[in-house]
C-alpha positions in Angstrom: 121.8 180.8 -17.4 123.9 178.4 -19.2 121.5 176.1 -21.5 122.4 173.1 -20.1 121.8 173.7 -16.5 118.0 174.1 -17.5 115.3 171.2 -16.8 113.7 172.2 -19.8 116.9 171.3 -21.7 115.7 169.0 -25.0 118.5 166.6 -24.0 117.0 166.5 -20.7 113.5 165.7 -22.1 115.3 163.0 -23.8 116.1 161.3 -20.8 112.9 161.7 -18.9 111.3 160.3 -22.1 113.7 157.2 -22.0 113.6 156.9 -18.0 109.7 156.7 -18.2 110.0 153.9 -20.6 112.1 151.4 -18.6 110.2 152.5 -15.8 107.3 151.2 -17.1 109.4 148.2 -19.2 108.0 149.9 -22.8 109.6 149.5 -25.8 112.0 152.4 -26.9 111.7 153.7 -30.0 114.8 156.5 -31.4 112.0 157.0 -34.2 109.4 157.8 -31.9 111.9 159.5 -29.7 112.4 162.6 -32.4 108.5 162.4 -33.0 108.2 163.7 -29.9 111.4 165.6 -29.6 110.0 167.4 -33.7 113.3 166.6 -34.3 115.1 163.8 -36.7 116.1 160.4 -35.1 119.8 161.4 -35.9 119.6 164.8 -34.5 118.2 163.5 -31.3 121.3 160.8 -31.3 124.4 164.0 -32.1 122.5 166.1 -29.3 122.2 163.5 -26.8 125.9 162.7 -27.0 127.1 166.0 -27.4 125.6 166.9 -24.0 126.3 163.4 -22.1 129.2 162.0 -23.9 127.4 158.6 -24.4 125.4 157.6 -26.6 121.2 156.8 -26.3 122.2 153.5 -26.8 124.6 152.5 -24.6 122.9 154.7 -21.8 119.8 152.3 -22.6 121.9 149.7 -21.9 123.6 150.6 -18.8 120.6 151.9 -17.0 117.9 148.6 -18.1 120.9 146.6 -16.8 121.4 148.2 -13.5 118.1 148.1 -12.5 117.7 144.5 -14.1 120.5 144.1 -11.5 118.5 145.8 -8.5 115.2 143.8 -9.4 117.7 140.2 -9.1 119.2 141.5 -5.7 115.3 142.2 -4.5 113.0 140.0 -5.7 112.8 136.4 -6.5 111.3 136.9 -10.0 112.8 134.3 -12.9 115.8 135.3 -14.3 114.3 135.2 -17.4 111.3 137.3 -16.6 113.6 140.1 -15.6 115.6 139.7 -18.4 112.2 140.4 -20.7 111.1 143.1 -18.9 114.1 145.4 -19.5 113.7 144.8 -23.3 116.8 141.6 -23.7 115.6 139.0 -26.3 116.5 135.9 -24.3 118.0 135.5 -20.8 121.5 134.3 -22.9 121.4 137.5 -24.2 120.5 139.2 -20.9 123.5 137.5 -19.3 126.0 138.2 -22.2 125.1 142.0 -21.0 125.0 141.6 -17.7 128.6 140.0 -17.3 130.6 142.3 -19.3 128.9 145.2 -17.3 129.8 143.3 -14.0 132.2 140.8 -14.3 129.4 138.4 -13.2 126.5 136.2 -14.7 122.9 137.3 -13.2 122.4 133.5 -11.1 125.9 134.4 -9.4 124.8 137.7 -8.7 121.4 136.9 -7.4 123.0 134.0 -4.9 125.3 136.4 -3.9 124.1 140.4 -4.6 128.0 142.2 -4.1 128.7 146.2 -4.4 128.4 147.4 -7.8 128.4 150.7 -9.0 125.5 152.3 -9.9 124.5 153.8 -13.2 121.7 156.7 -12.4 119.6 158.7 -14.2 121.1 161.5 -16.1 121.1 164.9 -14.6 122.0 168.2 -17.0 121.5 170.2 -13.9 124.8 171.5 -12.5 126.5 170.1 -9.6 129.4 171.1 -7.2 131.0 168.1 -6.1 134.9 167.8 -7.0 137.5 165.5 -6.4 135.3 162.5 -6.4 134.1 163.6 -3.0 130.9 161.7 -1.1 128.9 165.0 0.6 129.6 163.9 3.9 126.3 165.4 5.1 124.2 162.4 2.8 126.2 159.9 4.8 123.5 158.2 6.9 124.8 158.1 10.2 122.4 155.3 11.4 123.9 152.9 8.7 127.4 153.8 10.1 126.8 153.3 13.8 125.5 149.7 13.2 128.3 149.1 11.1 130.6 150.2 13.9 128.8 148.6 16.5 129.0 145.4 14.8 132.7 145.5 14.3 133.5 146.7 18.1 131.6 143.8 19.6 133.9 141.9 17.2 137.5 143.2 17.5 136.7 146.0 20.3 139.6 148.8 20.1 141.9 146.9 17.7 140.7 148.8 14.6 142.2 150.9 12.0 139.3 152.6 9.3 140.9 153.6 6.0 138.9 156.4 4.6 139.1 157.5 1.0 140.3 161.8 1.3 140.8 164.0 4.1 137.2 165.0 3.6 136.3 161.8 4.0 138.7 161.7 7.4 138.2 164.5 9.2 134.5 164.0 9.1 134.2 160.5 10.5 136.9 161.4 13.1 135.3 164.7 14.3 132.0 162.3 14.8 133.9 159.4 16.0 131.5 157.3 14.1 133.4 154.4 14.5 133.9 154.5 18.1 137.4 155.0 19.8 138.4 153.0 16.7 141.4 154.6 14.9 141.0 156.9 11.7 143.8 157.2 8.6 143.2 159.4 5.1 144.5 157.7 2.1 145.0 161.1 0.2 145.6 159.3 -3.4 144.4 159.3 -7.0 145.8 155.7 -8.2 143.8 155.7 -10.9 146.5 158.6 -12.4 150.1 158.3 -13.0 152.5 155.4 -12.9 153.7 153.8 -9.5 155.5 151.1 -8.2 155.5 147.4 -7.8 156.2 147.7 -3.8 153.3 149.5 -2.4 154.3 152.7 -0.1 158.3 151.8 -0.9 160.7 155.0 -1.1 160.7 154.2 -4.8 157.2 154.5 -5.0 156.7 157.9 -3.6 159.3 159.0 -5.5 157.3 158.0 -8.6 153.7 159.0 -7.2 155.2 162.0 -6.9 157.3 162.5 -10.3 153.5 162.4 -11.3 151.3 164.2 -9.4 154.5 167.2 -10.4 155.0 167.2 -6.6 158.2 167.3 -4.4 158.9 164.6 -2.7 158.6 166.1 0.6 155.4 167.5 -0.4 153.4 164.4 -1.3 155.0 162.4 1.9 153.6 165.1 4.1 150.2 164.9 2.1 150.0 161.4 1.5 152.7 159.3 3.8 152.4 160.8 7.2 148.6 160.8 8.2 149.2 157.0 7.0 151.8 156.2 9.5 149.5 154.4 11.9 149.2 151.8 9.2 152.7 150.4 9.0 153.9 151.3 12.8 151.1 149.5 14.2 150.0 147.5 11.6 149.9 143.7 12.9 148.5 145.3 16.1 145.7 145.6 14.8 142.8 142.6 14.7 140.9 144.6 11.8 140.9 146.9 9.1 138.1 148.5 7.8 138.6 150.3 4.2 135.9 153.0 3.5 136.0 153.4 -0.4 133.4 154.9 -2.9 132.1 152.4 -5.6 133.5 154.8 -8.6 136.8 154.3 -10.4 138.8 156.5 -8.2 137.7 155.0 -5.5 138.2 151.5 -6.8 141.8 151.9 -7.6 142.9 153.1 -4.5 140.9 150.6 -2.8 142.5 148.0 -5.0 146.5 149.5 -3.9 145.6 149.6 -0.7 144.5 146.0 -0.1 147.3 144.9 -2.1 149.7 147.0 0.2 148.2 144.2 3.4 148.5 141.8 1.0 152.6 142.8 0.5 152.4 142.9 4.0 151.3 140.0 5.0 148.3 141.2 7.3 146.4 138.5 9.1 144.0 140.2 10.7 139.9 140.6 9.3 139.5 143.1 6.1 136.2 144.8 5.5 134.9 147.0 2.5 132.7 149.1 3.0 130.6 150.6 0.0 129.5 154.1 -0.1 127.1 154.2 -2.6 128.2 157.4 -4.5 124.6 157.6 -5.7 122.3 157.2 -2.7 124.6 156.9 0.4 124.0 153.7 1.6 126.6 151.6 3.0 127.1 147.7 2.0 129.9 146.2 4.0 131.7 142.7 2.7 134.4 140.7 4.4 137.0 140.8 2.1 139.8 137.7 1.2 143.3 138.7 1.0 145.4 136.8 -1.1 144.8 137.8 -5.1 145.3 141.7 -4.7 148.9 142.3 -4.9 148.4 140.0 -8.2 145.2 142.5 -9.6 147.7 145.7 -8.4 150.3 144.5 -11.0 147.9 143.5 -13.6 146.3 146.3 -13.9 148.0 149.5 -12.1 151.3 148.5 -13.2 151.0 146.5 -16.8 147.5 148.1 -17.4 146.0 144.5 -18.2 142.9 143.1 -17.5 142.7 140.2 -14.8 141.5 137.2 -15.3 140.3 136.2 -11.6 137.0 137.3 -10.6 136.4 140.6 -9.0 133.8 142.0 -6.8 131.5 144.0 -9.2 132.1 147.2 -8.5 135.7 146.6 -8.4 135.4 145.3 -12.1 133.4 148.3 -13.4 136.3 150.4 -11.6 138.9 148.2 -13.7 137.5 148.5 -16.6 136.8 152.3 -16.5 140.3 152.6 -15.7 141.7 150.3 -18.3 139.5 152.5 -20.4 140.6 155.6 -20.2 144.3 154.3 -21.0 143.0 153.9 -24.3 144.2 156.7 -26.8 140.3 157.2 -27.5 138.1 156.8 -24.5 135.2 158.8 -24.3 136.9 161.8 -21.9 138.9 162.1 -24.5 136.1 162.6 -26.9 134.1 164.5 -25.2 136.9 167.1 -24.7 137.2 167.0 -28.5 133.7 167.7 -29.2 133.9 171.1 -27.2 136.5 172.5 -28.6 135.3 175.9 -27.8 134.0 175.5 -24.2 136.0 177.3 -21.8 138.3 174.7 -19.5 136.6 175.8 -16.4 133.3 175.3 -17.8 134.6 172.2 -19.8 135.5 170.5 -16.5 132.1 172.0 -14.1 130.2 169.5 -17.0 132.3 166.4 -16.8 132.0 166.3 -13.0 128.6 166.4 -13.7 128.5 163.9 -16.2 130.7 161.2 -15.7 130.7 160.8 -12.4 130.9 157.3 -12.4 134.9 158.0 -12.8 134.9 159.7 -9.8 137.5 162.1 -11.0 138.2 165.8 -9.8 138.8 169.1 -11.4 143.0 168.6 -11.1 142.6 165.3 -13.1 139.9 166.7 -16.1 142.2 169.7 -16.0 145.7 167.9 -17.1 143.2 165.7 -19.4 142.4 168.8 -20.8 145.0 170.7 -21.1 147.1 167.2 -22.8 144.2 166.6 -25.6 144.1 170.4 -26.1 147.7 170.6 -26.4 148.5 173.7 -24.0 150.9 173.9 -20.8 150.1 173.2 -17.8 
């Protein structure tokens, strides 16, 4: 068995160690981390990111912060007292962190507690999800009923849902889970590739599929076709319901296709709704058309950073994304720092461990293959 598919992994031990701490709001210590570890505080630091690609630090970080977040969302301690529990000096401090992890101070949040992405726990034990899937089996079909039932007494029949993968599709359409509602796949990976300004254009799948090193005909049968409900019928219908993860795949093709109504003028009602790539709930939020077709350019097209304000989850997705355009994002090094692992195996562990990109074995492949320097 490979080493790092083993609970009793040191790096492993690590995180148990640090989870136990925030769980019980201790201190953190790297000193007393490698006491316990017998091993030196630096050695504990090169293993850790050599096997998770972050570092203890900024995984401290992350994870006090996201359940800061879930404590302001579920309880009506002080700001401030949450803030000292998870360790932050002051609650300026706490909300310097907070914002540039989710585009939004902690009082905003709290008054209104929007999607995010969550950061988990750390897990060295092997997983076999790919392509930024959701198991469709977690999906809790209760949640998804009363979802559906409240749309339908709503808008009755005039629905389209806009699920994220053919997985994703042919799943909710075999269980009609939204009623007699209507069901399209959006069988894209935005957050690769260039595109173009007009959303769904002939110029754009031309480009999409210059990129994905498809034919033309290829990628209009995969992607354009099962989507053709959407623009025959699409001011027929009195609501839309998008069904997106909250990772960064998931994000950017959430964020094209709400720019593509906005291009299109759609009048009708919008809904998210948030699978929680992490513990399959569902969070649903009305959605305001209007800025999206602006965020598209900025970011998919000129690969900038917006200066509107964005859902959470949305701006972790942006900023993962704007990221890994950066000629040394932590893929990247991660890649570099295993220059001997088999590809396969190379990409079975970055599924694992950064799913918060939500990207699948074709994408870590090409990223592999580029930084390594081979053909594809």
């Amino acid at each position: 068995m490979n080493e790092t598919h083993s609970s009793n992994h040191p790096v492993q031990q690590m995180i148990d160690i640090i989870e136990h701490s925030l769980a019980h709001q201790q201190d953190f210590s790297l000193s007393e981390l490698g006491e316990q570890m017998s091993y030196s505080p630096f050695y504990c630091s090169f293993l850790f990111r050599h096997h998770t690609g972050i570092s203890i630090k900024k995984y401290i970080l992350l994870r006090r912060t996201f359940l800061a977040a879930s404590r302001l969302a579920e309880t009506n301690d002080r700001i401030i007292d949450i803030a000292v529990q998870y360790g932050y000096s002051s609650q300026e401090a706490f909300s310097r962190a907070f914002k540039e992890i989710f585009g939004v101070t902690p009082a905003a949040f709290r008054n209104d507690p929007q999607p995010l992405q969550q950061y988990a726990k750390r897990s060295l034990i092997a997983s076999d999800t790919y392509e930024g899937a959701i198991p469709m089996h977690e999906l809790k079909t209760a949640d998804i009923l009363h979802l559906q039932h409240q749309v339908e007494q709503l808008y009755e029949q005039d629905i389209l849902n806009v699920l994220n993968g053919q997985l994703m599709y042919q799943e909710f359409q075999s269980n009609q889970w939204m009623g007699n509602s209507d069901y399209v796949p959006f069988n894209e990976a935005m957050c690769t590739h260039e595109a173009a300004q007009a959303i769904f254009s002939p110029t754009f799948h031309t480009i999409r599929a210059a990129g994905h090193g498809s034919t033309l005909s290829s990628y209009e049968q995969i992607v354009i076709q099962p989507l053709q409900p959407l623009w025959e019928h699409l001011h027929d219908y009195k609501c839309i319901v998008l069904w997106f993860g909250d990772d960064m795949f998931c994000q950017l093709n959430l964020l094209t296709m709400l720019a593509y109504l906005e291009q299109q003028q759609f009048k009708g009602t919008v809904y998210f709704n948030t699978v929680q790539e992490q513990t399959y709930d569902v969070q649903q939020t009305e959605m305001t058309l209007g800025t999206f077709a602006s965020l598209y350019e900025h970011v998919v097209l000129h690969h900038m950073m917006p200066e509107q304000n964005l859902l959470p989850v949305m701006y972790q997705g942006i900023t993962l994304y704007l990221t890994m355009q950066q000629s040394d994002h932590e893929l990247k090094r991660y890649i570099i720092a295993h220059p001997e692992q088999p590809a396969m195996e190379l990409v079975r562990q970055m599924l694992k461990l950064f799913t918060h990109y939500g990207l699948g074995d074709t994408q870590y492949m090409e990223m592999i293959e580029d930084v390594r320097g081979t053909e594809r």
